[in-house]
Each structure stands twice: as structure tokens, then as C-alpha cells.
VMD Tcl script that builds the backbone (N, CA, C; Angstrom):
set m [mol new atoms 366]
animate dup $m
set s [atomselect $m all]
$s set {name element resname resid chain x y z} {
  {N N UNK 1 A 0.852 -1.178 0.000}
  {CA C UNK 1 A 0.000 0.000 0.000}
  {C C UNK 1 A 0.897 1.240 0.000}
  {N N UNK 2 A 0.414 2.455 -1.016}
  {CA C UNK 2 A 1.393 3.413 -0.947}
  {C C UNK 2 A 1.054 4.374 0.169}
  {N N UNK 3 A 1.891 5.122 0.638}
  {CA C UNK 3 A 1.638 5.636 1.909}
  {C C UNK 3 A 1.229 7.203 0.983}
  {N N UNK 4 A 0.427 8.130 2.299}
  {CA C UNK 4 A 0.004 8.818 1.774}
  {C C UNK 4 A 0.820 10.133 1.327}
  {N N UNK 5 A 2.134 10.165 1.530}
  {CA C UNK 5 A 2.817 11.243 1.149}
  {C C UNK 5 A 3.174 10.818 -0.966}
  {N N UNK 6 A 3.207 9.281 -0.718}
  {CA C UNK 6 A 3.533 9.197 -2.473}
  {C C UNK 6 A 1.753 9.699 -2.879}
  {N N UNK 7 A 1.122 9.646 -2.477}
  {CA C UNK 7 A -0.230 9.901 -3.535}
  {C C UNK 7 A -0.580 11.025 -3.235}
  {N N UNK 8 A 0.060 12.092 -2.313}
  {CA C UNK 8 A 0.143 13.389 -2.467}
  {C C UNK 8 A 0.827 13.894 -3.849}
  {N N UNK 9 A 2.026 13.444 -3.149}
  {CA C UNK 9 A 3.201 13.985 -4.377}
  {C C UNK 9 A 2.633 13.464 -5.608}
  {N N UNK 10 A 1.901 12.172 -6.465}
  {CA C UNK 10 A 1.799 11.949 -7.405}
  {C C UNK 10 A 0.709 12.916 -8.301}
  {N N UNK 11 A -0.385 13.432 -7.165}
  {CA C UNK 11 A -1.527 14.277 -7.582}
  {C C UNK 11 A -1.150 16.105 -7.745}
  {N N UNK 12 A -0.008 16.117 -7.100}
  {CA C UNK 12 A 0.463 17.602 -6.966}
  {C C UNK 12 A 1.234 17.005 -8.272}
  {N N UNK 13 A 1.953 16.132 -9.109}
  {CA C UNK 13 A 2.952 16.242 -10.083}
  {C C UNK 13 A 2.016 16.409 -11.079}
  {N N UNK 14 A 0.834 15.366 -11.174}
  {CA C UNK 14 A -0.539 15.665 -12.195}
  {C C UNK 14 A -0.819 16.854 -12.104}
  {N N UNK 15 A -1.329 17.858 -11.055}
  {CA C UNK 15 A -2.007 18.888 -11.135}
  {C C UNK 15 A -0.649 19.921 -11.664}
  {N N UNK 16 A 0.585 19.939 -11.650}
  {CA C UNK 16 A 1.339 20.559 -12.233}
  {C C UNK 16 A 2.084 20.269 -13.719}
  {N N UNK 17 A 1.863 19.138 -13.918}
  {CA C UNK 17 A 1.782 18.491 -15.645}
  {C C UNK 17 A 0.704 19.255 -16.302}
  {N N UNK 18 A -0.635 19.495 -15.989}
  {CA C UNK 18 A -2.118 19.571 -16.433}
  {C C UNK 18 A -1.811 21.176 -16.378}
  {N N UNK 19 A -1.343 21.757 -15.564}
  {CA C UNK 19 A -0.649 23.048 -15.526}
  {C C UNK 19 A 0.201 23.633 -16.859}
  {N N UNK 20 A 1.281 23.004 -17.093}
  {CA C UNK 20 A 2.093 23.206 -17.720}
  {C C UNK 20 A 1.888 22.772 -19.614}
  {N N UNK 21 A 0.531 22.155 -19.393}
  {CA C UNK 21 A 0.130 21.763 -20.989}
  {C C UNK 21 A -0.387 22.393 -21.517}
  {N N UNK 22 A -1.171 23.029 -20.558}
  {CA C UNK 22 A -2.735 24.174 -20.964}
  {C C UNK 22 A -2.296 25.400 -20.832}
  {N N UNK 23 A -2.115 25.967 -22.295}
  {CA C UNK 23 A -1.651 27.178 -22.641}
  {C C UNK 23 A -2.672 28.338 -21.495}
  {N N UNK 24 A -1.811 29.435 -20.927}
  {CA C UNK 24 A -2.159 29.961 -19.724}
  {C C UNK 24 A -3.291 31.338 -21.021}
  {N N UNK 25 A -4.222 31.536 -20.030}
  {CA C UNK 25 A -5.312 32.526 -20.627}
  {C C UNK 25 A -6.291 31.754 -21.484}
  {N N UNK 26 A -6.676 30.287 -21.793}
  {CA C UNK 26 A -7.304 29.933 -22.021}
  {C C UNK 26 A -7.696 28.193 -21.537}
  {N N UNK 27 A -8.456 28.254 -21.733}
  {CA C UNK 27 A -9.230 27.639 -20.777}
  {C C UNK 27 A -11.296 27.043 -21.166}
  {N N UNK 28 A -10.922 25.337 -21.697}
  {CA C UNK 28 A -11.564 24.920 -22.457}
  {C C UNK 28 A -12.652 24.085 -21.063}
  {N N UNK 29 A -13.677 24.543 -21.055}
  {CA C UNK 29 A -14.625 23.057 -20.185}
  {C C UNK 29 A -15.086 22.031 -21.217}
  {N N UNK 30 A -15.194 21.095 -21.161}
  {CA C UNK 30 A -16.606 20.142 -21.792}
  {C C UNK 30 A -16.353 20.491 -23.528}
  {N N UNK 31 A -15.229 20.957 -23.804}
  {CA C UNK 31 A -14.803 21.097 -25.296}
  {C C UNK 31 A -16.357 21.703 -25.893}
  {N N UNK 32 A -16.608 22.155 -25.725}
  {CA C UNK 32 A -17.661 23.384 -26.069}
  {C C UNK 32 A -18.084 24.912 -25.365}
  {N N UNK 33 A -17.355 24.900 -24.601}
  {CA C UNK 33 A -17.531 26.489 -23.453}
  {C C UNK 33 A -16.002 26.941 -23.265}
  {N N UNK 34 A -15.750 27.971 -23.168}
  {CA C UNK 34 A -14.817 29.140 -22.905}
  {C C UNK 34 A -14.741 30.026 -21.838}
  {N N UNK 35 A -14.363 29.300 -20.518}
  {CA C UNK 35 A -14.084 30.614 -19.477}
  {C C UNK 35 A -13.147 31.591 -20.080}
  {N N UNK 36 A -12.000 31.810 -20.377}
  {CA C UNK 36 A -11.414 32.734 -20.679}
  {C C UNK 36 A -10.968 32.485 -22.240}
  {N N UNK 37 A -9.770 33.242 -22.384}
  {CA C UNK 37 A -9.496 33.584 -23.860}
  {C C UNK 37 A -7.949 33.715 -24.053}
  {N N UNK 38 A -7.758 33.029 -25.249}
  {CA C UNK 38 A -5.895 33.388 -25.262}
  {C C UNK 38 A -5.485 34.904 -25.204}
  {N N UNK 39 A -4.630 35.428 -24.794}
  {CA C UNK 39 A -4.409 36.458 -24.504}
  {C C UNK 39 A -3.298 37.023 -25.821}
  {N N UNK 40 A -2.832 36.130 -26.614}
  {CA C UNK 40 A -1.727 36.216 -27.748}
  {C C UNK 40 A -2.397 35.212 -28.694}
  {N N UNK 41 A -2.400 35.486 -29.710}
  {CA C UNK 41 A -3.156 34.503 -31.138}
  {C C UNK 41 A -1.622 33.356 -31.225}
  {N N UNK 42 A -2.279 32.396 -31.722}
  {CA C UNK 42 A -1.451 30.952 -31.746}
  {C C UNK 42 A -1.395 31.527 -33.907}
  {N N UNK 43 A 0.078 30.669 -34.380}
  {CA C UNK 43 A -0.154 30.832 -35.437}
  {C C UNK 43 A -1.131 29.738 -36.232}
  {N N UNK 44 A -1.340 31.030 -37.641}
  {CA C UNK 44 A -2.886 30.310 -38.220}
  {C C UNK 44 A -2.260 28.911 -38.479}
  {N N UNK 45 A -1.676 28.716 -39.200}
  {CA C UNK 45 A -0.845 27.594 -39.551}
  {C C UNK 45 A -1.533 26.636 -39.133}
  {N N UNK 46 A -0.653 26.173 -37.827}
  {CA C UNK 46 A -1.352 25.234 -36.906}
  {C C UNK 46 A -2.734 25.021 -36.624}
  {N N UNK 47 A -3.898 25.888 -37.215}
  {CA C UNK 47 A -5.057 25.630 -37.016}
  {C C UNK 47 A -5.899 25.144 -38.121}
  {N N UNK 48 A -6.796 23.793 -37.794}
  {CA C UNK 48 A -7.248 23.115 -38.531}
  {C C UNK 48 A -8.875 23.240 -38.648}
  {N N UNK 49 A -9.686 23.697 -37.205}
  {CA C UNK 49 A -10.790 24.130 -37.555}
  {C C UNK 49 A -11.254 24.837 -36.262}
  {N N UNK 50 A -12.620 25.123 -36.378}
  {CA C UNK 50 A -12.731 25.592 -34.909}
  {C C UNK 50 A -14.575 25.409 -34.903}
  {N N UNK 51 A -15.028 25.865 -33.536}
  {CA C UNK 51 A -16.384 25.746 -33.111}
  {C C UNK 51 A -16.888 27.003 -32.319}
  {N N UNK 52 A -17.998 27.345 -32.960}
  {CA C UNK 52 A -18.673 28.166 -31.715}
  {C C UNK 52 A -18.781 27.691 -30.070}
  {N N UNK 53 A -18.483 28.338 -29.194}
  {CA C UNK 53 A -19.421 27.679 -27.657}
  {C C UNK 53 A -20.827 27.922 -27.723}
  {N N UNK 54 A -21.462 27.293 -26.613}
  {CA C UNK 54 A -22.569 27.524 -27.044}
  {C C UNK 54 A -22.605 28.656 -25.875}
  {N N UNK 55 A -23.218 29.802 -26.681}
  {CA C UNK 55 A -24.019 31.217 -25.879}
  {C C UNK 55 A -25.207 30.879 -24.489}
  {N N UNK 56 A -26.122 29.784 -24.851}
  {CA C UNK 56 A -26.972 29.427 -23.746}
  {C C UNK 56 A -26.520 28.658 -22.595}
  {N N UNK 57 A -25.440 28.003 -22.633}
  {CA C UNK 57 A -24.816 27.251 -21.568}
  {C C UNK 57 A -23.655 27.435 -21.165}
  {N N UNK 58 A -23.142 28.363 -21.955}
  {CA C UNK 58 A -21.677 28.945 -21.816}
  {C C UNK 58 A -21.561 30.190 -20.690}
  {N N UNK 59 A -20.692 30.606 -20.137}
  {CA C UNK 59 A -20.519 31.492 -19.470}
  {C C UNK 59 A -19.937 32.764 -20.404}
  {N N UNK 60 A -19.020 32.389 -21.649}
  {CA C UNK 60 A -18.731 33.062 -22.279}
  {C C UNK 60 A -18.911 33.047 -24.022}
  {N N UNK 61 A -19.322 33.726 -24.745}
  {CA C UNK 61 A -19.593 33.436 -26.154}
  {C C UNK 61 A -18.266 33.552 -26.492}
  {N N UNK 62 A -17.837 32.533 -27.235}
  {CA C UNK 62 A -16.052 32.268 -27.775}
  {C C UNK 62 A -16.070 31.432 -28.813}
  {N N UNK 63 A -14.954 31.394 -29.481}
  {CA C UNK 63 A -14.495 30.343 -30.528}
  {C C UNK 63 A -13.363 29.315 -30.252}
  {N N UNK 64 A -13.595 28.359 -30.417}
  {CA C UNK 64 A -12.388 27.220 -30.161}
  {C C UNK 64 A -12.293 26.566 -30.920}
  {N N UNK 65 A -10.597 26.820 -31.581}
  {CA C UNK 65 A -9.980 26.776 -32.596}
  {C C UNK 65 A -9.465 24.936 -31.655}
  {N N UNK 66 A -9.211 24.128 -32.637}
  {CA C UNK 66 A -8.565 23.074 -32.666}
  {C C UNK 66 A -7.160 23.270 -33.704}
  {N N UNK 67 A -6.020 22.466 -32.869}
  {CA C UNK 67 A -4.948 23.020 -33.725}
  {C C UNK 67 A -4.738 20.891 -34.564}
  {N N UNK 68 A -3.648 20.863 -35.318}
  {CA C UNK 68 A -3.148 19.701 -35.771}
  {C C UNK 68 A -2.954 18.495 -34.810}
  {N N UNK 69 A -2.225 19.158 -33.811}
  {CA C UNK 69 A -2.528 18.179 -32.494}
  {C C UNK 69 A -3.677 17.433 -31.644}
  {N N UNK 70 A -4.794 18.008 -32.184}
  {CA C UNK 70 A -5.769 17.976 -31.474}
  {C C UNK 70 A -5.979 18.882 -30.169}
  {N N UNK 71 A -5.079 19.844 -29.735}
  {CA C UNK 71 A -5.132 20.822 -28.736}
  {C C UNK 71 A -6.446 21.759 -29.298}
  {N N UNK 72 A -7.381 22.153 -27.866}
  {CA C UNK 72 A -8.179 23.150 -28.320}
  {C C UNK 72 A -8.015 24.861 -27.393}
  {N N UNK 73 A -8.440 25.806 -28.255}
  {CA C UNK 73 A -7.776 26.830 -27.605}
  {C C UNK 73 A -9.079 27.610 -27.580}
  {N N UNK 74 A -9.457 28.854 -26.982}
  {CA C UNK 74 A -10.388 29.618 -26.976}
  {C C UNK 74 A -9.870 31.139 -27.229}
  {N N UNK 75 A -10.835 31.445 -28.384}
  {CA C UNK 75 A -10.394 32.766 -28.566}
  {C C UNK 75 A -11.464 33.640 -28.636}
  {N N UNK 76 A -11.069 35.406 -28.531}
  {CA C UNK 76 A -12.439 36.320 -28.318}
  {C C UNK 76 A -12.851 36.403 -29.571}
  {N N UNK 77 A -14.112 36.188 -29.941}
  {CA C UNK 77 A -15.134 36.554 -31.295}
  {C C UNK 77 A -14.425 37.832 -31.488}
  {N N UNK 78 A -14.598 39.005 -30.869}
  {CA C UNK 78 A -14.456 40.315 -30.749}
  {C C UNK 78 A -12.982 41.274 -31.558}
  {N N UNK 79 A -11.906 39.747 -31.035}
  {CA C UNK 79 A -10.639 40.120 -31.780}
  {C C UNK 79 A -10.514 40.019 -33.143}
  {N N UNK 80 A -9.815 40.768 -34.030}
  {CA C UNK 80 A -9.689 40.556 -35.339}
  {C C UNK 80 A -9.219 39.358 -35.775}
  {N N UNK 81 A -8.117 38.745 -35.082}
  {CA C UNK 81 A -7.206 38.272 -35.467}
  {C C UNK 81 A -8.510 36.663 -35.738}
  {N N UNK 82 A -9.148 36.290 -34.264}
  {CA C UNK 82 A -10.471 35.440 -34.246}
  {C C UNK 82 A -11.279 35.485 -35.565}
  {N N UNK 83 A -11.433 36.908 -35.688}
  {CA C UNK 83 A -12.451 36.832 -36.988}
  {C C UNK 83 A -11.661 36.412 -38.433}
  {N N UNK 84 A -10.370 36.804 -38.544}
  {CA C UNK 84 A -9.921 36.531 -39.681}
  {C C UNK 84 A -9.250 34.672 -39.688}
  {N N UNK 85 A -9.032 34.128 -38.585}
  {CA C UNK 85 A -9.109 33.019 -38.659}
  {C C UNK 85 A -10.215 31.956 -38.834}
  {N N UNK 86 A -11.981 32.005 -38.540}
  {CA C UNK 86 A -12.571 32.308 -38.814}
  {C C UNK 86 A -13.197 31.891 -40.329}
  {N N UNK 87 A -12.782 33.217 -40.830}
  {CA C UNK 87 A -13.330 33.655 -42.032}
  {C C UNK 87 A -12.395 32.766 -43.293}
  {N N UNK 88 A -10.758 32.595 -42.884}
  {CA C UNK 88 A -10.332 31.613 -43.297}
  {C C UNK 88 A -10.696 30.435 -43.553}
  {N N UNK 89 A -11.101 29.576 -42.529}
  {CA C UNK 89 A -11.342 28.329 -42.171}
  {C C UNK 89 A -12.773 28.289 -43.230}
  {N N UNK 90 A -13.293 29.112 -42.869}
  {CA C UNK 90 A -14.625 28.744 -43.494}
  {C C UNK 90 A -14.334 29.052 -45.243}
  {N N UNK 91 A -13.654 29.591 -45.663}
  {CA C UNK 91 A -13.342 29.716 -47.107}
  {C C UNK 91 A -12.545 28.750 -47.168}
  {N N UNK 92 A -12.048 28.000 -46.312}
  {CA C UNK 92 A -10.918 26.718 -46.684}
  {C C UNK 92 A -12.354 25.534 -47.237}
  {N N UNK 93 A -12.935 26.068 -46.457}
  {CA C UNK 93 A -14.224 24.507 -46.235}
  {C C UNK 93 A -14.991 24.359 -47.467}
  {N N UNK 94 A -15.296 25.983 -47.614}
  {CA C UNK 94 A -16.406 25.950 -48.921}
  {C C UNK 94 A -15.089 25.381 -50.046}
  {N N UNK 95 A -13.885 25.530 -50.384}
  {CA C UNK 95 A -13.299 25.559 -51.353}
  {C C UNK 95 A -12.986 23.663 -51.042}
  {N N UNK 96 A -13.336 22.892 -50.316}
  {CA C UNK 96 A -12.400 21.519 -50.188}
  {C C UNK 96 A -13.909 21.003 -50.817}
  {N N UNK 97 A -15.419 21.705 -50.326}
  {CA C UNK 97 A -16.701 20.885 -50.598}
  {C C UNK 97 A -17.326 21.181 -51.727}
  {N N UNK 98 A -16.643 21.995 -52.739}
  {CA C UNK 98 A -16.977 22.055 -54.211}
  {C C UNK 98 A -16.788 20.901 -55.080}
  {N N UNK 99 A -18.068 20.706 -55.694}
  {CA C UNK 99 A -17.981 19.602 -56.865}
  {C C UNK 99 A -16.793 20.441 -57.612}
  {N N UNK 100 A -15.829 19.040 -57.951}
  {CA C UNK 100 A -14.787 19.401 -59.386}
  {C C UNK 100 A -15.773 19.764 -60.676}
  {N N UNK 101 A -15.932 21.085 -61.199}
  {CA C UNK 101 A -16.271 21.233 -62.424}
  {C C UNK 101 A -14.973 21.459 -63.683}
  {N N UNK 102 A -15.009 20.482 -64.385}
  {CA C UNK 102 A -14.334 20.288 -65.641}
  {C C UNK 102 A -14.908 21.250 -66.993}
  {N N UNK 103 A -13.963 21.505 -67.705}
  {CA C UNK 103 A -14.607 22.618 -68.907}
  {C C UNK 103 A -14.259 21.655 -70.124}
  {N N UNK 104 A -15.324 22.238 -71.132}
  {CA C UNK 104 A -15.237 21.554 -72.038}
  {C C UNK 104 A -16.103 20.167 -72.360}
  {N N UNK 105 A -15.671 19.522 -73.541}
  {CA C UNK 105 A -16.820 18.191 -73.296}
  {C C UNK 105 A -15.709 16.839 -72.654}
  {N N UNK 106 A -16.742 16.510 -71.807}
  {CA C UNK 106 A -16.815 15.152 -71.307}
  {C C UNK 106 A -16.471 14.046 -72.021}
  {N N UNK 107 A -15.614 13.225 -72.357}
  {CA C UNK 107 A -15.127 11.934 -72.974}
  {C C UNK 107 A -15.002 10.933 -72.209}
  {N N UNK 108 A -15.872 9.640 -72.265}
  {CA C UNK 108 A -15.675 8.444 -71.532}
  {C C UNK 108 A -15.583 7.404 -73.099}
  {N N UNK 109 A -14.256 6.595 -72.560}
  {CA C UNK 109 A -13.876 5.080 -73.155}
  {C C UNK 109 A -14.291 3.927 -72.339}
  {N N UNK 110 A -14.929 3.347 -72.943}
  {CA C UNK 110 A -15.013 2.010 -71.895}
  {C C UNK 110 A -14.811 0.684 -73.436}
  {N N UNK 111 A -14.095 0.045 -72.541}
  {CA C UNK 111 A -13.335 -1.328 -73.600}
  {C C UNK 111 A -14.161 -2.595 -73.129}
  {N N UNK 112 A -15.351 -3.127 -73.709}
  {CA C UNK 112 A -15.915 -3.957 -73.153}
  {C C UNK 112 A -15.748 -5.034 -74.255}
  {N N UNK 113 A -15.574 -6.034 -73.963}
  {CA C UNK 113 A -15.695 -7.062 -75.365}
  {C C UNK 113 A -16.990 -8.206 -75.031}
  {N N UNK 114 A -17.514 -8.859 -75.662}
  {CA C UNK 114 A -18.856 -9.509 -75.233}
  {C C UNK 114 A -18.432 -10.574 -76.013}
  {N N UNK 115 A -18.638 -11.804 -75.606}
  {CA C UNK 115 A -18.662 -12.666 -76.166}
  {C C UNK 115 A -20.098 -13.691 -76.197}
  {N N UNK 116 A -20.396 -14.197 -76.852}
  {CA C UNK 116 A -21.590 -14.918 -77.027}
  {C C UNK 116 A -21.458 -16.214 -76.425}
  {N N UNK 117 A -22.610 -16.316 -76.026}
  {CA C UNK 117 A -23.264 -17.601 -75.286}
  {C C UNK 117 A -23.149 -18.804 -75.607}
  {N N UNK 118 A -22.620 -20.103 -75.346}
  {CA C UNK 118 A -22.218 -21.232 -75.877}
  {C C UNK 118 A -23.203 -22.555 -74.997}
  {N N UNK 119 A -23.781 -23.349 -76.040}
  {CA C UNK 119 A -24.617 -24.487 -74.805}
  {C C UNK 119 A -26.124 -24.064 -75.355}
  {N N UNK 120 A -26.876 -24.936 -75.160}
  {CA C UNK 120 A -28.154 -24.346 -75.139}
  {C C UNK 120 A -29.057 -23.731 -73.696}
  {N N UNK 121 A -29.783 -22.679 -74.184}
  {CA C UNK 121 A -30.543 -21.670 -73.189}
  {C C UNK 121 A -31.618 -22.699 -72.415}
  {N N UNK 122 A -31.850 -22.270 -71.380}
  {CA C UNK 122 A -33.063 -22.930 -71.062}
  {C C UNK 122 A -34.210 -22.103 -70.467}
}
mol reanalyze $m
mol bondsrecalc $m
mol representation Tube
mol addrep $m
């Protein structure tokens, strides 16, 4: 049985790991709500999409950007930098969910050879 000074120390090393991961000024609950807000924009680069919080259950109306890692961050609607990331993402989206339109006419080959039926039908 571990005595209780190791399962101190092991929960103070967690609560200071969990510290040291979570970029300071933001601050994700339930991966849909935003107590606070990054205080410095992360580069766009690294960001792959993001989500509204929700306004009715949220304490704060925010955006949370997901980066490549799967890290999620919260940022202010209000800031530019939010809106132009944003406005990005969503012109990335419309441009990936466009049908390919081709110009010009359409040409299909198909090489089928048929051969006839051998035996009698029944």
C-alpha cells in the first residue's frame, strides 16, 4: 500500500503536468464552453478548424480553434485576429466541398468485349 505522502506527491505532479500543458489565458470546459481567452493569437498555420461555444450554456460566447494536435484553444469573437481566422477556415471549407467542375466536353472510353453464349438456353 502506498503511503500517503507518495499519492500526495503523485496528484500535486498531475495537477502541475495539467498546468504546464494548458496554454495559460485559455481555458476549455466540456470542449464546447470558454471561461477565458488566449491572450496572444497561436499561429494560423497550426489551425485546422474551430467551433462556436454555445451562448446558452456557456458562461462566455467564444471560438475554439482546434490546432493539428488535437489541442483546443479559446479565442475572443471580438478580436480581429479570431475573426480573420474564422473567415479563413470557413473559405478553406467551402473551397475543399466544391464539386470538381471540368470545362469543355466530357469523354468516356469504356473497352468492353462480349462474347456470345455457348450451350443451349433454357
Amino acid at each position: 500500500m502506498e503511503s500517503p505522502i507518495t499519492v500526495v506527491a503523485g496528484l500535486l505532479l498531475l495537477a502541475l503536468c495539467a498546468h504546464c500543458i494548458a496554454p495559460a489565458g485559455s481555458v476549455v470546459i466540456s470542449s464546447s464552453c470558454c471561461l477565458s481567452f488566449l491572450s496572444k493569437k497561436i499561429p494560423e498555420r497550426r489551425v485546422v478548424s474551430y467551433q462556436l461555444s454555445s451562448g446558452s450554456i456557456c458562461p462566455k460566447a467564444g471560438v475554439i480553434f482546434t490546432t493539428k494536435k488535437g489541442q483546443k484553444f479559446c479565442g475572443n469573437p471580438k478580436q480581429d485576429w479570431v475573426q480573420k481566422y474564422v473567415k479563413n477556415l470557413n473559405a478553406k471549407q467551402k473551397k475543399t466541398s466544391m464539386p470538381m467542375v471540368t470545362k469543355g466536353p466530357v469523354q468516356h472510353s469504356t473497352n468492353i468485349s462480349i462474347k456470345p453464349l455457348r450451350g443451349p438456353l433454357s
